[in-house]
N, C-alpha and C positions, 0 to 999 in steps of 0.2 A: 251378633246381637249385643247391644249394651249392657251395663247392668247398674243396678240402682240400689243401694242400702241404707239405713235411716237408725237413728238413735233414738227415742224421746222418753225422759224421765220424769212425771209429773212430782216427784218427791223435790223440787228445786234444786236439787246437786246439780254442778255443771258436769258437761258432758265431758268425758275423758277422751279426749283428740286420740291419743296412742291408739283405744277399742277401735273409734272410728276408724281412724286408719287401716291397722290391723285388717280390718272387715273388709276392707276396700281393698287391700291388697290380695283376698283371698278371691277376690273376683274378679283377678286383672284379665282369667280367659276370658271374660266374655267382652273384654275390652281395653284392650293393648294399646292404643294409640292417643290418648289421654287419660286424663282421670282428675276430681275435684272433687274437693272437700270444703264445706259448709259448717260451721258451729256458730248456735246462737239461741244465748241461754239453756233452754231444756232441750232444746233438740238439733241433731248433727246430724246430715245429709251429705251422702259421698255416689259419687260417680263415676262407671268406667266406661269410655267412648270407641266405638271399632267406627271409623272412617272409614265410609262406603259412598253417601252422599254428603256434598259440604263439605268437601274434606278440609276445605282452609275455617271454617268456621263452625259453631256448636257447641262449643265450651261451655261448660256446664259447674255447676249452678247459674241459673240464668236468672237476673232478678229485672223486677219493671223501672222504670224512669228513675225514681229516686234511692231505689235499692231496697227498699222495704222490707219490698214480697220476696224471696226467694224461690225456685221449684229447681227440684231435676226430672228429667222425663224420658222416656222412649218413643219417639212418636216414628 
């Protein structure tokens, strides 16, 4: 199972990457076979990937057409 963890500080301080990270790496069990990290502005979104379907693709954060939107997800 993947796993997904998230930052958001409405106080405007940027988001501290090393915390992110950190978090992200304390979830690598639930996803050993990639991982990505997201920072923008107030909020940082990290993701760990276990490749079962898709295996060549799913990389995550996944954003739309122009990059905008960002999401991670477990579908």
């Amino acid at each position: 199972m993947c796993g997904i963890c998230g930052i958001f500080d409405s106080s405007g301080q940027p988001i501290n990457r090393q915390t992110l990270a950190r978090m992200n790496a304390v979830i690598r069990h639930r996803g050993p076979d990639g991982e990505g990290e997201l920072v923008d502005g107030e909020a940082g979104l990290g993701h760990r990937r276990l490749s079962i379907i898709d295996v060549g693709g799913g990389a995550q954060p996944i954003g739309n057409e122009d990059g905008r939107v960002q999401v991670v997800f477990n579908g």
